[in-house]
Backbone as ProteinMPNN parsed JSONL, in Angstrom:
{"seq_chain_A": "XXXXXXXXXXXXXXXXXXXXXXXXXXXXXXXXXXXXXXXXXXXXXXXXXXXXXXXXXXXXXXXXXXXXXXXXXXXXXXXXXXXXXXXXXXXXXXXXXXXXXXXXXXXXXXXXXXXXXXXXXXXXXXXXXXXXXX", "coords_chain_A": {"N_chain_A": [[0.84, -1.171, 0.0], [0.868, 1.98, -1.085], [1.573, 5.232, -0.006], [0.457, 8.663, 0.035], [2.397, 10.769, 1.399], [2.205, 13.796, 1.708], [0.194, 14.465, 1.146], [-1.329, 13.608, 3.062], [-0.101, 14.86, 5.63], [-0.913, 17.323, 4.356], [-4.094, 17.143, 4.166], [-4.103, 16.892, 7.091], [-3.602, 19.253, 7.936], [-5.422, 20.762, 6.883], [-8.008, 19.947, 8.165], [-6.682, 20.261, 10.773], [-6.764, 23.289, 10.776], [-9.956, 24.078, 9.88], [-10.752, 22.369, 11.91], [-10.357, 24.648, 14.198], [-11.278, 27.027, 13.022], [-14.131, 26.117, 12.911], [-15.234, 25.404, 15.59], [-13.831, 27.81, 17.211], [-14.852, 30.301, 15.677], [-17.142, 29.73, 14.056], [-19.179, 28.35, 15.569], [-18.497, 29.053, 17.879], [-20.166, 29.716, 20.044], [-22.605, 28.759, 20.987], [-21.019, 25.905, 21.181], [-19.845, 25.712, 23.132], [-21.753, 26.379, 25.012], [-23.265, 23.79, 25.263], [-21.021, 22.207, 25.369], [-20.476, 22.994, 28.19], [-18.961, 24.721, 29.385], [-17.174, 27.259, 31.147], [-17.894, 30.556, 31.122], [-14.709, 32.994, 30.761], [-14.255, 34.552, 33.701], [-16.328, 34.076, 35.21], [-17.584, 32.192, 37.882], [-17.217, 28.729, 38.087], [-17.695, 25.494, 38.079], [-17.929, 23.569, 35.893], [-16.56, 22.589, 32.659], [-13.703, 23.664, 31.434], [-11.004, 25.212, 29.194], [-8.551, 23.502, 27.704], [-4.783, 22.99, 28.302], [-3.154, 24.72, 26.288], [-0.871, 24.201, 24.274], [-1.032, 21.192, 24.547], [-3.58, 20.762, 23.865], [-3.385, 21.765, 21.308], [-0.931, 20.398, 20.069], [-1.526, 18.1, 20.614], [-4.17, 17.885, 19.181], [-3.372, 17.869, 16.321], [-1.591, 15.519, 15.934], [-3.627, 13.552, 15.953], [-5.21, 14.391, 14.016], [-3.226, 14.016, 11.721], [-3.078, 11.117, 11.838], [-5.906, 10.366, 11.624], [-6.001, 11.429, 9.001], [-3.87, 9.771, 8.254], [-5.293, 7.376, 7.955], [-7.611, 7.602, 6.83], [-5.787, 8.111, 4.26], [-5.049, 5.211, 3.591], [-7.177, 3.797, 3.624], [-8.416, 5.047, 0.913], [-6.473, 4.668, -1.207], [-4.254, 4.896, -3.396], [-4.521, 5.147, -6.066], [-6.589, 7.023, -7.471], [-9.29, 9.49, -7.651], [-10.052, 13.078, -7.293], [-13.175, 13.284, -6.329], [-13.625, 10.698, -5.667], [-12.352, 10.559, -4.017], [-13.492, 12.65, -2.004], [-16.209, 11.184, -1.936], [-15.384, 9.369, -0.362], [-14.611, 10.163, 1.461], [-16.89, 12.052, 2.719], [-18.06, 10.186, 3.67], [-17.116, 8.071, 5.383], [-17.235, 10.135, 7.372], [-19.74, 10.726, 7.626], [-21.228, 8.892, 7.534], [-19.99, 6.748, 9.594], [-18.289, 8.379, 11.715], [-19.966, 10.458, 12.537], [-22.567, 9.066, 12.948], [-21.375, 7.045, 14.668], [-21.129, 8.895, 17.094], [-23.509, 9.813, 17.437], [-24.763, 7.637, 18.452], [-23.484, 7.737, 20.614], [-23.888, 9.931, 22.312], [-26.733, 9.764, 22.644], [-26.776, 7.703, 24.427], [-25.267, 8.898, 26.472], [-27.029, 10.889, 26.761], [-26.873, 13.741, 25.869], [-26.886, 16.434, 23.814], [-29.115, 17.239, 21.26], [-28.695, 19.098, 19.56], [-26.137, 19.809, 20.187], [-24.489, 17.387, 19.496], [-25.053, 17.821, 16.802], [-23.562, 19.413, 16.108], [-21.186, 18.447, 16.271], [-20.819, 16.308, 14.919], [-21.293, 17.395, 12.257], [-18.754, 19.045, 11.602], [-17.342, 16.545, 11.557], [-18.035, 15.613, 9.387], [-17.468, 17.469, 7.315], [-14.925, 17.624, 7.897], [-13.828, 15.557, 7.355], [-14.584, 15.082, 4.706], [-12.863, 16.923, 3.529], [-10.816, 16.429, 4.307], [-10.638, 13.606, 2.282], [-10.984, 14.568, 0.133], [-8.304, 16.148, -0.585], [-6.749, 14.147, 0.095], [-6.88, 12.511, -2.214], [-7.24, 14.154, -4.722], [-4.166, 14.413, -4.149]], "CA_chain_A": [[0.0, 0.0, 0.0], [1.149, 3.615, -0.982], [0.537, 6.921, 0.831], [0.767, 10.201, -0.349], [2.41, 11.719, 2.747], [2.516, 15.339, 1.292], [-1.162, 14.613, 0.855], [-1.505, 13.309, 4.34], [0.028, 16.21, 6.008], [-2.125, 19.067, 3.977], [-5.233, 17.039, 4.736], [-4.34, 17.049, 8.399], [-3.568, 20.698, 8.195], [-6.995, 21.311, 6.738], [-8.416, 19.538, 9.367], [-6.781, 21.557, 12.11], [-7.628, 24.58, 10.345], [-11.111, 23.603, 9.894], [-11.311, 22.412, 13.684], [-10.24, 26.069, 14.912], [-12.519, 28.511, 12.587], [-15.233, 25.965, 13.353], [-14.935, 25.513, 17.2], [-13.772, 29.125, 17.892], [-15.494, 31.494, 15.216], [-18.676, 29.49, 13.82], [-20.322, 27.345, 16.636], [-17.657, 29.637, 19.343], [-20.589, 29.955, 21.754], [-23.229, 27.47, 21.093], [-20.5, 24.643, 21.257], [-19.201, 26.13, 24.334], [-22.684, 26.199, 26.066], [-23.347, 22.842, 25.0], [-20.298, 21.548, 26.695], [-20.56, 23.25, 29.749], [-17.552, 25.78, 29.323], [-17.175, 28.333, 31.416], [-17.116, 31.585, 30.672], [-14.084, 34.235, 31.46], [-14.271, 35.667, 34.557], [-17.137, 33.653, 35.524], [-16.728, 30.751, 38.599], [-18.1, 27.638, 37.697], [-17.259, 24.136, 38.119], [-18.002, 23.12, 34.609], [-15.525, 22.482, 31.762], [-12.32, 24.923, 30.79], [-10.431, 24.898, 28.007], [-7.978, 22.573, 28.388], [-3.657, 23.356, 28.399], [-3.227, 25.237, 24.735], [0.353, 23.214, 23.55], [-1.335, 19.509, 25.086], [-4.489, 21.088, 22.379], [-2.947, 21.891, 19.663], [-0.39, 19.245, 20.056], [-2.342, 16.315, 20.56], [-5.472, 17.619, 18.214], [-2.662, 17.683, 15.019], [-1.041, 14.162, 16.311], [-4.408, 13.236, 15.917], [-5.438, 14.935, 12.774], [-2.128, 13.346, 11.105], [-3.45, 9.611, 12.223], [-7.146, 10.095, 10.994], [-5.447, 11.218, 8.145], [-2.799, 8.469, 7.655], [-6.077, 6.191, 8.059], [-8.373, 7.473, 5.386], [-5.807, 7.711, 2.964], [-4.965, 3.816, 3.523], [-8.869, 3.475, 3.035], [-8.984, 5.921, -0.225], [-5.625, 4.184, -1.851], [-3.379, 6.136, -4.013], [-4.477, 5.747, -7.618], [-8.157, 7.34, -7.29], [-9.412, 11.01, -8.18], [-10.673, 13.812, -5.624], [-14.36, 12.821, -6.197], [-13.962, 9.01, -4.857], [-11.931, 11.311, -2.098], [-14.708, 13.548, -1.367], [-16.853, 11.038, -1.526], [-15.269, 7.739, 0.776], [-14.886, 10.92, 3.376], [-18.295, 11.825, 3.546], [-18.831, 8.337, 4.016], [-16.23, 7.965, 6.462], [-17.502, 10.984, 8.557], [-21.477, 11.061, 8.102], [-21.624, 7.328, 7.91], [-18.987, 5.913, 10.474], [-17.721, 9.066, 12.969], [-21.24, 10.766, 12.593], [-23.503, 7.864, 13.688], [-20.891, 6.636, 15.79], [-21.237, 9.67, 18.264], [-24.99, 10.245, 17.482], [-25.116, 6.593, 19.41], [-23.004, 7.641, 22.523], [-24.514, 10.864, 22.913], [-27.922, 9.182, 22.662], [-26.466, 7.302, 25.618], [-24.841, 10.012, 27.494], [-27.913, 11.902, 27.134], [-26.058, 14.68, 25.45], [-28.395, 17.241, 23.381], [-29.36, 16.644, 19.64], [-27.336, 20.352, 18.985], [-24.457, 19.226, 20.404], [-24.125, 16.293, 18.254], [-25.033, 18.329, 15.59], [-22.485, 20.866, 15.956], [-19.488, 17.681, 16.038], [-21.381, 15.597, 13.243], [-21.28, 18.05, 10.784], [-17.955, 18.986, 12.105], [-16.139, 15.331, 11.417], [-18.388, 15.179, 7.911], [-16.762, 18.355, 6.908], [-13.172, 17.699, 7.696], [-13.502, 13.826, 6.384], [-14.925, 14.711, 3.078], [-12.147, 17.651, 2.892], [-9.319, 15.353, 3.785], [-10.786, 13.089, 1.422], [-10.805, 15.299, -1.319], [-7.092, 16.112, -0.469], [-5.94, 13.163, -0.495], [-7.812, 11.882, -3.37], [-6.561, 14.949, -5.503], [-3.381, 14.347, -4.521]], "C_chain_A": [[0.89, 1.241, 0.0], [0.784, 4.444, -0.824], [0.978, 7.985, 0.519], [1.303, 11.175, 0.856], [2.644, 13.443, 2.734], [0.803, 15.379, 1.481], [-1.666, 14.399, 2.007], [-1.153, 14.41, 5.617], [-1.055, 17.37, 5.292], [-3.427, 18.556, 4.458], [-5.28, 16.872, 6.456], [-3.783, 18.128, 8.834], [-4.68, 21.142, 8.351], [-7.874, 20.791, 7.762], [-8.243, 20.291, 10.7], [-7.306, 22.768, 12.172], [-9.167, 24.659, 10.82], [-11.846, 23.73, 11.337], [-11.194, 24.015, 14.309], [-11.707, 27.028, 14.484], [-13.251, 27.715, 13.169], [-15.901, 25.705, 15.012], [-14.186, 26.826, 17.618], [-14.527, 30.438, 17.062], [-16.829, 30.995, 14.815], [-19.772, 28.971, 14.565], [-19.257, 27.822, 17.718], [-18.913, 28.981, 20.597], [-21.833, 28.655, 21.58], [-22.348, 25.753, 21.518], [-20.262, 24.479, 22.982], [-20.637, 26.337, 25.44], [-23.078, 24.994, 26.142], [-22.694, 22.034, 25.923], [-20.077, 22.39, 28.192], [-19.367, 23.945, 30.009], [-17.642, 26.95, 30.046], [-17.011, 30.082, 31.026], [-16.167, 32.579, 31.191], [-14.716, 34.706, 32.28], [-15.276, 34.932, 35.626], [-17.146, 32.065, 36.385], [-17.899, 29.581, 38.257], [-17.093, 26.342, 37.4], [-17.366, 23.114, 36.709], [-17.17, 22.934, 33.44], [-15.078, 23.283, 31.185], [-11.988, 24.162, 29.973], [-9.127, 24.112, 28.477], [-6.087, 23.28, 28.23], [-3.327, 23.358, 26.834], [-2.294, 24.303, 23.678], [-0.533, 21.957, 23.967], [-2.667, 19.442, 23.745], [-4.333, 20.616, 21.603], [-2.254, 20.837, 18.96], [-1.015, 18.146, 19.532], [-3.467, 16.287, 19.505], [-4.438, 16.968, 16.518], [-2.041, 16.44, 15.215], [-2.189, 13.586, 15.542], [-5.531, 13.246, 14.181], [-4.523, 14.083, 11.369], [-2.655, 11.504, 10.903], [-4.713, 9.67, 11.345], [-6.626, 10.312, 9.427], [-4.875, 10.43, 6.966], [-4.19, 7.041, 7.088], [-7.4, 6.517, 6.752], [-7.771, 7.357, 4.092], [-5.413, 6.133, 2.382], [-6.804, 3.385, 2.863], [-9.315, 3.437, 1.408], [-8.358, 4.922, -0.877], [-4.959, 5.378, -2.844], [-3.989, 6.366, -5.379], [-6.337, 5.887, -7.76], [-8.132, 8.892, -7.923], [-9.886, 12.136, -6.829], [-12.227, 13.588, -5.552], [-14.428, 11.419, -5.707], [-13.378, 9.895, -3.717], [-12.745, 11.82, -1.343], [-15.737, 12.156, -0.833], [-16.755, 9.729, -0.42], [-14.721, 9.073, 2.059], [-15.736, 11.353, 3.547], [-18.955, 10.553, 4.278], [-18.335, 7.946, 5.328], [-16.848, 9.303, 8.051], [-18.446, 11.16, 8.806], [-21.351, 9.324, 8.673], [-21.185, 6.386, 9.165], [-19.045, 7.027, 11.553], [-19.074, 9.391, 13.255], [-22.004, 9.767, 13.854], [-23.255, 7.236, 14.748], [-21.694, 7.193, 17.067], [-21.825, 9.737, 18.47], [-24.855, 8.287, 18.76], [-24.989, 7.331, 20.866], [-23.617, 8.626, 22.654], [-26.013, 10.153, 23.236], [-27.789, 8.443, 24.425], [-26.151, 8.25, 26.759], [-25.549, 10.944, 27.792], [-27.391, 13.418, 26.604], [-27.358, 15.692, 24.338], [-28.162, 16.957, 21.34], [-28.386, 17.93, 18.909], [-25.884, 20.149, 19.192], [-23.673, 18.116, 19.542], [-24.029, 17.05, 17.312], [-23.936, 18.88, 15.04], [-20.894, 19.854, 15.755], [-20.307, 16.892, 14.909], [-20.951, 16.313, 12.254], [-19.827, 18.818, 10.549], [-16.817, 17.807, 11.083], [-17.033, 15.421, 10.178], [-17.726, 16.179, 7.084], [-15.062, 17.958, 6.766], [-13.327, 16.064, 6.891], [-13.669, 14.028, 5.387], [-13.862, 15.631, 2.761], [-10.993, 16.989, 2.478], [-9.064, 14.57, 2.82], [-10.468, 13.358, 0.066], [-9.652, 15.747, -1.603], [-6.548, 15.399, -0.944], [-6.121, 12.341, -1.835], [-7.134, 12.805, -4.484], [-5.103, 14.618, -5.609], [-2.546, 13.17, -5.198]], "O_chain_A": [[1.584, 1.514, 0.98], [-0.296, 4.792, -1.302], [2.145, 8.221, 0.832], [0.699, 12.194, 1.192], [3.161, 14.122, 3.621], [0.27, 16.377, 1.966], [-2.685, 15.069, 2.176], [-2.007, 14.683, 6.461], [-1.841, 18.097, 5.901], [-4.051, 19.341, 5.171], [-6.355, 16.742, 7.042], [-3.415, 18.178, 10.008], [-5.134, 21.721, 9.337], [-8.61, 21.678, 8.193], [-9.09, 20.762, 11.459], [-7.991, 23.3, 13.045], [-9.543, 25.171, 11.874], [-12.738, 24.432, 11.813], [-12.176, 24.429, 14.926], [-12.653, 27.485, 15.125], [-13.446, 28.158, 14.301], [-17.078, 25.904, 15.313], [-13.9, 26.711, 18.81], [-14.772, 31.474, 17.681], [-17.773, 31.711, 15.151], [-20.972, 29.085, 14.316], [-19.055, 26.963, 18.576], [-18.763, 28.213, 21.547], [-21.683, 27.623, 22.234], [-22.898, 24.757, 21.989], [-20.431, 23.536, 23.755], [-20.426, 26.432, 26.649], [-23.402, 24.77, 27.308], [-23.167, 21.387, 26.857], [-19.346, 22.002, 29.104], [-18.762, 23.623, 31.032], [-18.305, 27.816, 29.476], [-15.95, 30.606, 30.688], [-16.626, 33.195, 32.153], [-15.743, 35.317, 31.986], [-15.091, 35.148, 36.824], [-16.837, 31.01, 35.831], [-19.125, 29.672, 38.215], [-16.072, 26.271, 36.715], [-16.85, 21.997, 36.664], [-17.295, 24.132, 33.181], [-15.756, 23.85, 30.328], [-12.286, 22.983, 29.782], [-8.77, 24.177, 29.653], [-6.224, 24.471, 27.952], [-3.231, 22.322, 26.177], [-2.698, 23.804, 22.628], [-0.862, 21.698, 22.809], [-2.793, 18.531, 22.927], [-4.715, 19.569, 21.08], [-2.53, 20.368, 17.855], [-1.029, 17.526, 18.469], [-3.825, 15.246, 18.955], [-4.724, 15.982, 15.838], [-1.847, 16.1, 14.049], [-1.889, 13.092, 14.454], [-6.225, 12.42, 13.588], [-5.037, 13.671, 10.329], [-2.524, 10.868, 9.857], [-4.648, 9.033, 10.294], [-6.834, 9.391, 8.637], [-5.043, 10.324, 5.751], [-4.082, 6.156, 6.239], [-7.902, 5.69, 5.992], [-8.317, 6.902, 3.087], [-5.424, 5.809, 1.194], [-7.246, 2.812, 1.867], [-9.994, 2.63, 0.774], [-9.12, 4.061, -1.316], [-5.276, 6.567, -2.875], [-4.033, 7.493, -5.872], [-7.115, 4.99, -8.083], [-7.183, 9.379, -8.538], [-9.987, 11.844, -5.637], [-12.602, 13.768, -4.393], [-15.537, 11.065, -5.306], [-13.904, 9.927, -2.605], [-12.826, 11.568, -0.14], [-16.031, 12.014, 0.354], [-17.698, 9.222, 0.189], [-14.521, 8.862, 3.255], [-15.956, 11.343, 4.758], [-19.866, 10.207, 5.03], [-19.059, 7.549, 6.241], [-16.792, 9.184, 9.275], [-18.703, 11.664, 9.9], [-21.382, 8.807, 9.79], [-21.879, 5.481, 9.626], [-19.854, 6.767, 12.443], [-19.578, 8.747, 14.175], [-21.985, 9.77, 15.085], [-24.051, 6.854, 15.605], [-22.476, 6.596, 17.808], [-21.917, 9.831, 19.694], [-24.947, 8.39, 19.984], [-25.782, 7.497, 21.793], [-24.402, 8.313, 23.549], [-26.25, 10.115, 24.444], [-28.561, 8.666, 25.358], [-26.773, 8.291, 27.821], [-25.284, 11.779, 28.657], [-27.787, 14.301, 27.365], [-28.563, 15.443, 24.302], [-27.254, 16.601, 20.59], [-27.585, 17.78, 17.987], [-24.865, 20.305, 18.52], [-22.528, 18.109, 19.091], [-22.918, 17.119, 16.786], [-23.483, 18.856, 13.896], [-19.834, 20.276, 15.292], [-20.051, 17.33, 13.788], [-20.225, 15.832, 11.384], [-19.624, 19.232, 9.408], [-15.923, 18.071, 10.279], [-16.147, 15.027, 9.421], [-17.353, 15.736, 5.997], [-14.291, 18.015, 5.808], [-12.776, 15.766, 5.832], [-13.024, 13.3, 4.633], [-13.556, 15.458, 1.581], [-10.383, 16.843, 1.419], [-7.948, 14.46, 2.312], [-9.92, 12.699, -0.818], [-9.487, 15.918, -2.811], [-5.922, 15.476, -2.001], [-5.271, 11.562, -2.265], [-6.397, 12.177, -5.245], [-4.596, 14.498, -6.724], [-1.423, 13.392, -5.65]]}, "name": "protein", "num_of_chains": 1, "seq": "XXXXXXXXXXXXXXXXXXXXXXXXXXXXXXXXXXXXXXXXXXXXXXXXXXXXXXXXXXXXXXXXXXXXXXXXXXXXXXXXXXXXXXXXXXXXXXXXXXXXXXXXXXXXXXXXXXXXXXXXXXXXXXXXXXXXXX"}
């Protein structure tokens, strides 16, 4: 099996990217009431942001791996439309549904899912289309 690791890196750039604007500028405060985030200034026993380098760090470790693992999935000699579309597949069909279970379990709210569903279907079909292009 061959991996595009130029292609594997940019799609787990776009991914981090992705994760930031969409967890700090598009769903900032809905995500953040959702999980129970405190706000500045404000005391509350509920969930902070966590240590910024252990973040960033560990989200792009992480980003790199999901990465490495769709484009083993995709394969190398494909186009960016089978990319696009075995990472929608990969992120509505598989991560999606996954979470929609456990939240279902955890009792978690149908927005909250929403807001990481559409989330992991976004970055999977981008990476997809990354790696698939490349």
């Amino acid at each position: 099996m061959e991996i595009n690791f130029i292609a594997v890196f940019l799609a787990a750039l776009a991914a981090f990217f992705i994760g930031f604007v969409w967890y700090t500028i598009i769903f900032a405060k809905p995500w953040q009431k959702e999980i129970g985030m405190k706000e500045s200034g404000k005391d509350s026993e509920k969930a902070q942001a966590p240590n910024l380098a252990v973040f960033l760090g560990g989200s792009f470790v992480l980003d790199i791996i999901m990465a490495l693992n769709l484009a083993a999935f995709i394969g190398k000699d494909t186009d960016w439309m089978f990319g696009l579309f075995a990472g929608l597949a990969a992120g509505l069909g598989w991560v999606s549904l996954a979470f929609g279970v456990n939240y279902m379990f955890e009792g978690k709210s149908f927005k909250h899912w929403l807001i990481n569903a559409e989330y992991n279907t976004v970055v999977f079909a981008v990476m997809g289309l990354i790696i698939g292009a490349l």
